[in-house]
N, C-alpha and C positions, 0 to 999 in steps of 0.2 A: 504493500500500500504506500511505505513511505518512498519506496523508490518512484512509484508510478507518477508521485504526484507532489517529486522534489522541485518544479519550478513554482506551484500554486503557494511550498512552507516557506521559500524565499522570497517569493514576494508577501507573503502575508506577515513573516518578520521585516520585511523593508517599510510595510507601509505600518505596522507598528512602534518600529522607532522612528517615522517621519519627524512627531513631535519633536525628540528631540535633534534632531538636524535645525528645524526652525526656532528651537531654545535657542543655540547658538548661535543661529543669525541673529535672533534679538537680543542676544544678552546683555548687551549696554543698555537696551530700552527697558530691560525686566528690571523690577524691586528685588532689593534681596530677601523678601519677604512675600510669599505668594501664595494666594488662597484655593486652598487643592479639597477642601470639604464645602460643600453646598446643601443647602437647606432646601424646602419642595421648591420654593419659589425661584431658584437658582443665586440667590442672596450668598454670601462667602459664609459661611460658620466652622471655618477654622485653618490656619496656615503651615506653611513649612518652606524649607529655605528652599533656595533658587536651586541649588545642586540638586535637592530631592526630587522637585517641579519638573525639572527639564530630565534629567537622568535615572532619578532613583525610577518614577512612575512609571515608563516606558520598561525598565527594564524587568518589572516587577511582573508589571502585562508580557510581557517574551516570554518568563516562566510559566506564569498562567496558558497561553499560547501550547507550550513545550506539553503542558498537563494534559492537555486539550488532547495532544496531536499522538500522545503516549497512552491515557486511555483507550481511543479508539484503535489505535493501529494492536491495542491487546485485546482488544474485544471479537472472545470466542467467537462471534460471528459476524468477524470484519467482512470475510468475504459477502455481505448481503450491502454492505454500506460501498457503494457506488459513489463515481468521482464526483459526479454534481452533490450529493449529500456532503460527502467529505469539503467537498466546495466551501458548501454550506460552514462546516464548523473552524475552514480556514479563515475565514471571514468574520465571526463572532469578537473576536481580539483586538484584530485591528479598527473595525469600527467603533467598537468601546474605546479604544486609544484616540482617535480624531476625535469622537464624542466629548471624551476629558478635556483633550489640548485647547479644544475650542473655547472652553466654560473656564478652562485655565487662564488662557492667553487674553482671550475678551474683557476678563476682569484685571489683568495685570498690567494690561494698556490704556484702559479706563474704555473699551469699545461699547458701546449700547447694544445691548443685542438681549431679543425676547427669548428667556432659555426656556418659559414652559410651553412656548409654541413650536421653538426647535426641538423637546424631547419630544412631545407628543405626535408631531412630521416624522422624526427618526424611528419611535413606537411603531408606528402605524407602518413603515414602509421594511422594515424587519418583519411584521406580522406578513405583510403581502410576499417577501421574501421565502419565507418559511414555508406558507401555506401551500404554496405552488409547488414545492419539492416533495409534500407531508405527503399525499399519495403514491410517491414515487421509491418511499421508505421503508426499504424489507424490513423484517423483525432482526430485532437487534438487539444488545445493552445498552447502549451508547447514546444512538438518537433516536429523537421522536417521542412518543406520548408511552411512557415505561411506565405501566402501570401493573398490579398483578392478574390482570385480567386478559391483556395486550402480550405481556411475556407466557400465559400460560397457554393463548390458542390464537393461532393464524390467522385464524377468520375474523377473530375479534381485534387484531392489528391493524390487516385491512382494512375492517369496515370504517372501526374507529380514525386514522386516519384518512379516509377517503373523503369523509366528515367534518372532521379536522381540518381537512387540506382548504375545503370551499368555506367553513367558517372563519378561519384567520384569514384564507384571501377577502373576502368579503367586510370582514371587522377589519383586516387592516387598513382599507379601501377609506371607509367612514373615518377612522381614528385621522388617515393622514388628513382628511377634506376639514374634517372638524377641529386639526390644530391650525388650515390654512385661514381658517375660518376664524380663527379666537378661541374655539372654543376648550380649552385645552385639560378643563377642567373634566369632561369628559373619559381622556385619559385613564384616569384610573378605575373608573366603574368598567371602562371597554378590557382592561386587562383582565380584571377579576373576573368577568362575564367569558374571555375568550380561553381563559385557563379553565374555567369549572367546567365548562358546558361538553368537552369532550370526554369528561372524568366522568361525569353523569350518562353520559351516551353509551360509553363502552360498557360502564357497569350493569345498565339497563340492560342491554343487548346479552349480557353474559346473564341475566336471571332469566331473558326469554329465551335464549336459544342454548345455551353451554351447563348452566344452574344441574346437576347432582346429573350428569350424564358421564 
C-alpha cells in the first residue's frame, strides 16, 4: 500500500508542512507571541511562542499524519481500502494543517477574517468529500462508519454506507450553502444530525434483517 501510493505520502507531508515554509517567510512580521488555541467563535484563548506556531504544530501534524498512514497500511484488511479511500485519509492532515495556519496567521497579522463561516464552508465540503467515497468503502478497521454492527456483517457495511454516502453528500451540500450564507451556526446541529443518523440506520437494519440469525 505504502509503496503504491508513495507520491500521494509526499505530497501530503509537503502540503502539511506548507505552514511552516510561510512561518519563515513571515517571520519578521510574526509576534513572538502567537495565539494557537481558539475558542467556538474563533476568538484567540491561549498562546505559545513563535518556534512552537510555525515548527512545533506542523510537525506534530507529520506525526499525527505518520499514525494515520501506519494504522491503515496494518489494517488486516488493507487490501479492501483502495487508492481513492487511502486518498481520502492522505488528505485529513494536511487540511487540518492549512485549516490551523490560516486561524494562526490571520490573527498574528491582525487579518479580519470570518473563522465561523470559514469552519462551517470547510465542514461542509469535507462532508461532501467523504460522502462521495463512503459507498465506495469495502469493510474495513480503518475507514468509514466502524461500528459493531458494520464490522460484524457485509450487508450491513454496505447498506449503511450507501446511506451514509448520499447523506453526508447531501448534508454536506446545505452545511457549505449555509456557512456561505451566514448561517454558521447551523454547523453544529448538521454535524451531530450527520454523525447519529447512520448509527441509527445501520443498527435499525441489523434488528430487521441480521437480529438472533
Amino acid at each position: 500500500m505504502i509503496k503504491k501510493n508513495i507520491f500521494k505520502i509526499i505530497l501530503s507531508f509537503a502540503v502539511t508542512l506548507l505552514p511552516m515554509v510561510v512561518g519563515f517567510i513571515l517571520w519578521d512580521k510574526l509576534p513572538d507571541q502567537m495565539a494557537t488555541n481558539f475558542d467556538i467563535s474563533g476568538q484567540a484563548a491561549g498562546y505559545s511562542s513563535k518556534m512552537f506556531a510555525v515548527v512545533g504544530l506542523p510537525l506534530i501534524l507529520i506525526a499525527c499524519n505518520l499514525l494515520c498512514i501506519g494504522f491503515t497500511a496494518a489494517d488486516p484488511k488493507r487490501k479492501n481500502i483502495d487508492g481513492k479511500v487511502f486518498g481520502i485519509i492522505l488528505c485529513i492532515v494536511p487540511v487540518c494543517s492549512l485549516f490551523c495556519a490560516t486561524l494562526i496567521y490571520k490573527d498574528a497579522l491582525g487579518i479580519s477574517l470570518n473563522v465561523s463561516k470559514l469552519a462551517s464552508i470547510y465542514t461542509g465540503i469535507v462532508f461532501v468529500g467523504i460522502g462521495l467515497l463512503l459507498p465506495k468503502c469495502k469493510q474495513n478497521y480503518t475507514v468509514g462508519i466502524k461500528l459493531p454492527w458494520t464490522l460484524h456483517s457485509e450487508d450491513n457495511w454496505n447498506k449503511t454506507h450507501a446511506f451514509g454516502g448520499k447523506l453526508w453528500t447531501i448534508g454536506g451540500v446545505l452545511l457549505t450553502v449555509a456557512g456561505l450564507l451566514g448561517y454558521s451556526y447551523i454547523t453544529f446541529i448538521g454535524i451531530f444530525v450527520l454523525a447519529f443518523v447512520p448509527i441509527i440506520y445501520s443498527y435499525v437494519y441489523y434488528r430487521k434483517n441480521e437480529f438472533d440469525k
